[in-house]
C-alpha positions as MATLAB code, in Angstrom:
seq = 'XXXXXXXXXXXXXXXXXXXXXXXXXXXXXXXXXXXXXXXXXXXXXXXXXXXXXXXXXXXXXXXXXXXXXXXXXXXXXXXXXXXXXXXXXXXXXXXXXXXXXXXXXXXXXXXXXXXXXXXXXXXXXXXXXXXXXXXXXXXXXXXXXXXXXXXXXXXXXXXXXXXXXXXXXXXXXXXXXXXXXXXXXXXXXXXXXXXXXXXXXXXXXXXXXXXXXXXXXXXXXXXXXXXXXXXXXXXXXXXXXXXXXXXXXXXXXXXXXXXXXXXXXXXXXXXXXXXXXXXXXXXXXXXXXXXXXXXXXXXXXXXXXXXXXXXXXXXXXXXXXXXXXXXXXXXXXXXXXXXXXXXXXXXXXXXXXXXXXXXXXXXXXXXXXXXXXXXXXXXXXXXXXXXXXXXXXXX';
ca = [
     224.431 -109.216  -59.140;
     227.825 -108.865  -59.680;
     229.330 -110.397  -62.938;
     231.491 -113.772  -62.645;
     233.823 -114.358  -65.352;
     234.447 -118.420  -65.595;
     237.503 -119.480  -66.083;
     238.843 -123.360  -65.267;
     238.487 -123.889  -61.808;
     242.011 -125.226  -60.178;
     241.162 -126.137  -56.927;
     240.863 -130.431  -57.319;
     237.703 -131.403  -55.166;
     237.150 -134.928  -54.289;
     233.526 -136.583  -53.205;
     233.476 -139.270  -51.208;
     230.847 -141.682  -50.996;
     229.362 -141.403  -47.228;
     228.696 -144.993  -44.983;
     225.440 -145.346  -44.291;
     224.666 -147.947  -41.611;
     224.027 -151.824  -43.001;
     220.780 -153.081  -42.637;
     220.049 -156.738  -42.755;
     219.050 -157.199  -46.969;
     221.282 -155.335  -49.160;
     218.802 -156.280  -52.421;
     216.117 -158.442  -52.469;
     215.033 -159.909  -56.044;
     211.759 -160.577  -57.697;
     210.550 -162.021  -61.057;
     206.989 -160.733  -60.950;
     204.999 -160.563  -64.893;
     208.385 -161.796  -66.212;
     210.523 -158.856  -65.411;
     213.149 -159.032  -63.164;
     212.696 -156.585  -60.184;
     215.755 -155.504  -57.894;
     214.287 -153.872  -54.191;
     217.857 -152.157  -53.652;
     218.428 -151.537  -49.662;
     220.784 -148.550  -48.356;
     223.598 -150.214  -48.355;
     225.457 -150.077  -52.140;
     227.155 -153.263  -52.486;
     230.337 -150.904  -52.378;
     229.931 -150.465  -48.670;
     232.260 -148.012  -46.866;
     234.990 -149.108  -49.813;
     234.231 -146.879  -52.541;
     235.407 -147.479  -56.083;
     234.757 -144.687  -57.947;
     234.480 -140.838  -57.021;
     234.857 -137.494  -58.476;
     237.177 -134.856  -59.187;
     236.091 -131.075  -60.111;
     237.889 -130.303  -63.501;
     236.008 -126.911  -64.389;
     232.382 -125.506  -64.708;
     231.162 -124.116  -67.863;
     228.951 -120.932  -68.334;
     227.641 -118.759  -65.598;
     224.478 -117.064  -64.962;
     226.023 -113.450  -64.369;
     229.155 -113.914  -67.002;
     229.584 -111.055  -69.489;
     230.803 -113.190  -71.984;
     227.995 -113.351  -74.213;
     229.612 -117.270  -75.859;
     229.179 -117.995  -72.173;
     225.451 -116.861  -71.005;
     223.682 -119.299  -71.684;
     219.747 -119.436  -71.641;
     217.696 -122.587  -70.687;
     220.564 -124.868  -71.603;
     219.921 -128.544  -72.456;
     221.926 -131.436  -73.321;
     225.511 -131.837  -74.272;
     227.436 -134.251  -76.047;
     231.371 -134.588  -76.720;
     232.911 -135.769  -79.969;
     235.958 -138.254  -80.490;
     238.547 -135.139  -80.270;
     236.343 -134.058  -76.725;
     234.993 -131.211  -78.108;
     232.210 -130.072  -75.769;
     228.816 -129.382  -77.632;
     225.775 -127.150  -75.561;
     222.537 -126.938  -76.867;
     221.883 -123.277  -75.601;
     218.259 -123.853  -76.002;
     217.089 -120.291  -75.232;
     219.583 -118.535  -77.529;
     219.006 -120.891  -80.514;
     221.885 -121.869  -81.145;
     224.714 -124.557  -79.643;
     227.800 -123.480  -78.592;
     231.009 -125.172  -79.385;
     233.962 -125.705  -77.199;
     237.698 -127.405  -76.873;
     238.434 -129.960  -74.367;
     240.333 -127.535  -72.520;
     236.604 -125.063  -72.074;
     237.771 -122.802  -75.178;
     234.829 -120.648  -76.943;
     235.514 -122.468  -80.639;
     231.939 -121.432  -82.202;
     228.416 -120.620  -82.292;
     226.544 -123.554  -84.525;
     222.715 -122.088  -86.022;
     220.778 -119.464  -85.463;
     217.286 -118.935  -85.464;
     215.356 -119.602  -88.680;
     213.757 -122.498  -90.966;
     216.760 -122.639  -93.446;
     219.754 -125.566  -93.269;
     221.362 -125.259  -90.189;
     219.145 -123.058  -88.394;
     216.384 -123.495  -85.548;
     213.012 -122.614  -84.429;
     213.656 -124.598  -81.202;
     216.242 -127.313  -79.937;
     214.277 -130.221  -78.529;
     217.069 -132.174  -77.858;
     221.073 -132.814  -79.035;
     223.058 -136.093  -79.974;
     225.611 -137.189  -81.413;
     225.847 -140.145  -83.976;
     228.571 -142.861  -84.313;
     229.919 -140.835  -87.277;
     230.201 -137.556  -85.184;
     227.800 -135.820  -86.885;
     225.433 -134.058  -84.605;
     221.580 -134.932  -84.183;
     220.039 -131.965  -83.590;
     215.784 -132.056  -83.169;
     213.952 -128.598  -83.699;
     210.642 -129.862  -81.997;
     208.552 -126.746  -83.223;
     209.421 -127.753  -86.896;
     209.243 -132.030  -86.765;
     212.504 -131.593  -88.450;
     215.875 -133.231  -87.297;
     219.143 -132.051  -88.353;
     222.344 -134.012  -88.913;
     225.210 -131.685  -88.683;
     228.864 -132.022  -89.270;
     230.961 -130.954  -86.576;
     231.329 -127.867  -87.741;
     228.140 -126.909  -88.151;
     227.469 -127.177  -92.013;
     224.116 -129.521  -92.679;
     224.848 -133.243  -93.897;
     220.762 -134.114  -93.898;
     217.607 -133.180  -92.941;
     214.512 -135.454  -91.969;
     210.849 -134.045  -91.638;
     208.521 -136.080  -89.010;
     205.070 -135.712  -91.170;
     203.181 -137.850  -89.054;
     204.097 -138.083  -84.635;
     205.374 -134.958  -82.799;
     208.300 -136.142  -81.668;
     210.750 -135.505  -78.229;
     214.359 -136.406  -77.029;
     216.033 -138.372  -79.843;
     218.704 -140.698  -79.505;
     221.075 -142.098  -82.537;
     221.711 -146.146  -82.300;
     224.386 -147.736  -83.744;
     222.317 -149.042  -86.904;
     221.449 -145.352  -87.990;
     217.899 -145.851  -86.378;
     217.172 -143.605  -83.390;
     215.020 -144.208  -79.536;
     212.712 -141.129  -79.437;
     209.823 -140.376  -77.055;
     206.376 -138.615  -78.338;
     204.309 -135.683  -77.289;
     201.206 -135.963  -76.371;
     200.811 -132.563  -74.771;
     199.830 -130.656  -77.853;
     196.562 -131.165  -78.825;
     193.625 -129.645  -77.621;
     192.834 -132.067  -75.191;
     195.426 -134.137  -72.816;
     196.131 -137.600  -74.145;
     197.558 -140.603  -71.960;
     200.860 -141.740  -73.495;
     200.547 -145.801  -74.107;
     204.528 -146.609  -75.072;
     206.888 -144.158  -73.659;
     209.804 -144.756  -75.842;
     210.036 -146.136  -79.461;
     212.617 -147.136  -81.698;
     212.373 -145.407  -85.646;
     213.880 -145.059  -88.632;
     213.489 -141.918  -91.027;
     210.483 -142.875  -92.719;
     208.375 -143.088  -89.589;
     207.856 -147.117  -89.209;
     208.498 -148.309  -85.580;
     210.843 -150.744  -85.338;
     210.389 -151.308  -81.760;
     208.451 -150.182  -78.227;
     209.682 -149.938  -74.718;
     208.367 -149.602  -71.325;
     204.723 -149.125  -71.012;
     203.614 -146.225  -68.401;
     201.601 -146.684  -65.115;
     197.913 -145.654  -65.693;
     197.255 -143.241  -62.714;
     193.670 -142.800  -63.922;
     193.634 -139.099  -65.439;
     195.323 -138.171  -68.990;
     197.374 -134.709  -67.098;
     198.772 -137.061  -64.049;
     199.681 -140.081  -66.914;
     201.652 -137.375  -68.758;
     203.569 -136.229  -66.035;
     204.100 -138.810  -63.648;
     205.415 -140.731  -66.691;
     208.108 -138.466  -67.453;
     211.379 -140.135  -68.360;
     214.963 -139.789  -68.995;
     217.276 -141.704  -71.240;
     220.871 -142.710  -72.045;
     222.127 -145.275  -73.683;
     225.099 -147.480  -72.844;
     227.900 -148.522  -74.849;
     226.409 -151.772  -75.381;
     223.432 -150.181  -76.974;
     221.258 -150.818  -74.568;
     218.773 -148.277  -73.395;
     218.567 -147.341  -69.716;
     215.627 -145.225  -68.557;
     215.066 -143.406  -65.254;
     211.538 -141.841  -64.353;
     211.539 -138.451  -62.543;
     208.565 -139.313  -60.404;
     208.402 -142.565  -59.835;
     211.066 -144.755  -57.946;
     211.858 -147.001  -61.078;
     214.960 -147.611  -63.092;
     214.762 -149.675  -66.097;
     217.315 -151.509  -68.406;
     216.128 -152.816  -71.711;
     217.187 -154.817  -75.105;
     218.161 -153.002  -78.047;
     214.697 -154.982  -79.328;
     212.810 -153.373  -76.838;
     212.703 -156.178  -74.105;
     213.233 -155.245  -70.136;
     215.932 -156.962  -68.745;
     215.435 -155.355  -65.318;
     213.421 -153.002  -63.142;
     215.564 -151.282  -60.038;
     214.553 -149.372  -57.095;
     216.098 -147.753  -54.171;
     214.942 -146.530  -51.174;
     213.606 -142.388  -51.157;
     213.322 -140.563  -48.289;
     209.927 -139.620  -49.212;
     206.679 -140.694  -51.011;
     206.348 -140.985  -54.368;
     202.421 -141.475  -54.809;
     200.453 -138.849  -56.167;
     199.518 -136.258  -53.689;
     196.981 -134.333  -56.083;
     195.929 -135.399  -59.854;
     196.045 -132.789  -62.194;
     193.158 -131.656  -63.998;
     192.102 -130.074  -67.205;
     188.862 -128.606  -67.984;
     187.249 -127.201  -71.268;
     184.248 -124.163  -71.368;
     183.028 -123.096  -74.671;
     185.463 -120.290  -74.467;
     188.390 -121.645  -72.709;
     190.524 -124.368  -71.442;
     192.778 -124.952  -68.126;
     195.541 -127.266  -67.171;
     196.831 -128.098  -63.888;
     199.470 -130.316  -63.234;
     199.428 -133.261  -60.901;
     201.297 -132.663  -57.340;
     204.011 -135.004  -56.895;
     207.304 -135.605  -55.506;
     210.345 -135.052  -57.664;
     212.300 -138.759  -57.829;
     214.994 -138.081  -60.242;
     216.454 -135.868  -62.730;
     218.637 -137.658  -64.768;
     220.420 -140.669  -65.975;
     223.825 -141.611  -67.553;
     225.968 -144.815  -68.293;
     229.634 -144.990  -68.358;
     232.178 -147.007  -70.112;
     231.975 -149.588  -67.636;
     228.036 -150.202  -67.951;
     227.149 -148.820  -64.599;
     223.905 -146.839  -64.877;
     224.247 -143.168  -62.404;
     221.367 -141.612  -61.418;
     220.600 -138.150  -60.405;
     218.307 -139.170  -57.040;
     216.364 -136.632  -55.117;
     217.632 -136.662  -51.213;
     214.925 -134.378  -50.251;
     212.409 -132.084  -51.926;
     213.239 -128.369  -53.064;
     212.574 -125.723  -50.462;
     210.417 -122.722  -51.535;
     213.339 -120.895  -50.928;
     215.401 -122.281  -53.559;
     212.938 -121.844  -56.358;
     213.822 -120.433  -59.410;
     210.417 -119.399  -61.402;
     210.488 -118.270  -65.132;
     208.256 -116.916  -66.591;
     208.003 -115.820  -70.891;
     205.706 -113.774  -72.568;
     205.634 -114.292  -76.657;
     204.592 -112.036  -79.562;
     204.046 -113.025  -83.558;
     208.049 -112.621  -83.824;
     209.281 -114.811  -80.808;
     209.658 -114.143  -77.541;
     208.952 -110.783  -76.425;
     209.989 -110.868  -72.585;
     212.080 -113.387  -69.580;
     211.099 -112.791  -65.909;
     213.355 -114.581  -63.698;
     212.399 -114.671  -60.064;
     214.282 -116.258  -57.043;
     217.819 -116.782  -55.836;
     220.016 -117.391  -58.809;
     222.961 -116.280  -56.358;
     222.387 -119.622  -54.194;
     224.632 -122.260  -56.079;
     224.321 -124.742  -53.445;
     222.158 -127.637  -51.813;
     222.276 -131.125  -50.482;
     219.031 -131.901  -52.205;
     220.921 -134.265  -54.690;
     222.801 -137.345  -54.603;
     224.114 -139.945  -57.231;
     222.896 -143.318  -57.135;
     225.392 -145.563  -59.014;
     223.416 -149.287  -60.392;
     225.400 -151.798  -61.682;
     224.628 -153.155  -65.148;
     222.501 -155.910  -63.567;
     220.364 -153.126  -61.113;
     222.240 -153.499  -58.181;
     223.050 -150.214  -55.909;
     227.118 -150.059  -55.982;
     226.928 -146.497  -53.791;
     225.830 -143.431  -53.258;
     227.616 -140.248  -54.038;
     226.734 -136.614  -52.448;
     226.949 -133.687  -54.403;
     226.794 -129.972  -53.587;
     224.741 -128.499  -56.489;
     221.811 -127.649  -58.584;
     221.602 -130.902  -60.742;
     218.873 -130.829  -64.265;
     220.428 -133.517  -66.053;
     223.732 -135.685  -66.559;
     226.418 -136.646  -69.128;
     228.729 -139.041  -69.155;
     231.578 -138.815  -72.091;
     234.529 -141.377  -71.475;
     235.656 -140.755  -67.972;
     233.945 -137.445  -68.124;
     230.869 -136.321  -66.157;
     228.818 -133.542  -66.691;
     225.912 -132.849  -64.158;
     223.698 -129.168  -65.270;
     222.536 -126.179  -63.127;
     219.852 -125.461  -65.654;
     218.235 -122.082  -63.535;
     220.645 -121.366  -60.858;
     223.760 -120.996  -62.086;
     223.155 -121.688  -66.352;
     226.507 -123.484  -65.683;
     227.482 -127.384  -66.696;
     229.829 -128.737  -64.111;
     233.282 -131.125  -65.834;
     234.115 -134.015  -63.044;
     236.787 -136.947  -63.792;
     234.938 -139.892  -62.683;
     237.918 -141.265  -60.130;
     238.557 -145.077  -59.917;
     239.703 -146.367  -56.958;
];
């Protein structure tokens, strides 16, 4: 491959929402168990008038870069601070990188290691209402509160729950999801997100997960992701089922959302796990992929990464690691990491009530989505290791 140097990207590209023809019910509404439930049609309420689009300001990292501050490995999430400093957590390197608002290199934060500020492995990256940076190191149970420039304010040891994909609320408590893929034997999750504080004591559940009668499919098919607005209210999307979810900062549902897929979502094999004397095997359920993302913006409308279509086996990316007593000892990377582009996304924009405003196309690789002011950041995880900087437009 030849190497790509990145540099900010001056062409402006605009997306424009695309008309698709009105059908008779827009929405149709439904209080069923209590909740509120929103059956979304095709038609966004937006029509063929959109409101909003999006404007290509730069992409950040590259797969085949020689700059070493830019090659990133497995990245994960990013978060911006109140000066729009732009923080990656470079999740195969160890370590997250640091740039301007401009996409300067300013500096590498950790490195691997158990001491303050260092990492075994980055779970997941936040950012508090104080700008100090929530960093959980999953392998350790240990979450670290960094300043901005990298030094550690506090640490906080999880003794009892492994624990996934923290988020800081306002009070200095935090939403976090739990594992329950690391015992010896699969485990059904029973509340898929939970509100904490640092000594442990649950201060409040959220949305209960759909029993699809084996512990491996439960795990999976119950996967979710999570933002949460500037209201404090959390907003979760599931990546295999069609199901978008607003709740309280107390834990209650205020709505349930759907839209229509252009495929199934029900599960097309369980998974399956089996235990010998000597060994045991996982397989993962067969399902279709839903959604990879979710992200609020300053105006409380919820966007959604939304499949269009499912991947074709020829734009696969498969990784594979092998590990030694030290760390990892070897990265295989097979498939097309030269294709950038595919019209197997879209972004479904929800009001804050559930409604479908519109539908956005875009042109990429999308893993996961960011939303930072009028910023929005939408990841090419395997493809390209890139994040891609849009101005959300108003119109």
């Amino acid at each position: 491959m030849n190497a790509r140097p990145l540099g900010t990207i001056g062409i402006i590209v605009f997306f424009i929402m695309t008309a698709i023809p009105a059908v008779s019910a827009p929405q149709t509404v439904e209080t069923k168990d209590g909740i509120r439930i929103i059956h979304n049609g095709k038609t966004g309420r937006w029509g063929t008038n959109p409101k909003a689009g999006l404007e290509l300001i730069r992409i950040i990292g590259d797969i085949d870069t020689e700059d070493e501050n830019l090659a990133f490995d497995t990245p994960g999430n990013l978060v911006e601070d109140r000066r729009e400093n732009i923080y990656i957590a470079d999740v195969g390197n160890v370590r997250i990188q640091k740039f301007d608002k401009n996409g300067k290199f300013l500096a590498s934060l950790g490195r691997k290691g158990q001491g303050p500020g260092e990492f075994d492995s980055i779970d997941s990256l936040d950012i508090d209402a104080k700008g100090r940076l929530w960093v959980l190191d999953r392998n350790q149970r240990r979450l670290m509160i960094l300043t901005p420039d990298g030094r550690e304010d506090r640490a906080i040891r999880f003794l009892k729950r492994r624990l996934t994909s923290i988020r800081p609320m306002k009070d200095g408590s935090f939403l976090v999801s739990e594992s329950y893929s690391t015992g010896p034997e699969p485990v059904s999750p029973t509340i898929l997100l939970k509100r904490m504080n640092e000594e442990e004591e649950i201060l409040g559940e959220f949305c209960l997960p759909v029993d699809f009668g084996e512990a491996v499919t439960n795990q999976s098919a119950n996967g979710i992701s999570t933002a949460i607005g500037g209201d404090g209210s959390p907003v979760i999307s599931f990546y295999k089922q069609n199901r978008v979810e607003k709740y309280s900062t107390e834990g209650k549902i205020l709505w349930r959302a759907d839209r229509p897929l252009n495929f199934d979502t029900k599960v097309i094999e369980k998974g399956e796990y089996k235990k010998t004397a000597d060994s045991a095997s996982y397989k993962g359920p067969k399902m279709n992929l839903c959604s990879n993302g979710v992200a609020v913006d300053g105006a409380g409308r919820i966007w959604v990464v939304t499949c269009r279509r499912q991947i074709k086996p020829e734009e696969g990316i498969y990784i594979s690691k092998s590990f030694g007593p030290t760390g990892l000892i070897s990265k295989k990377v097979e498939g097309n990491t030269d294709l950038r582009t595919t019209d197997m996304f879209q972004l479904d924009i929800f009001d804050p009530q559930g409604v479908l405003l519109g539908t956005l196309p875009v042109s990429q690789f999308v893993d996961g989505i960011w939303i930072w002011g009028d910023r929005l950041y939408l990841l090419d995880r395997d493809h390209g290791a890139a994040y891609h900087q849009y101005r959300i437009v108003e119109r």
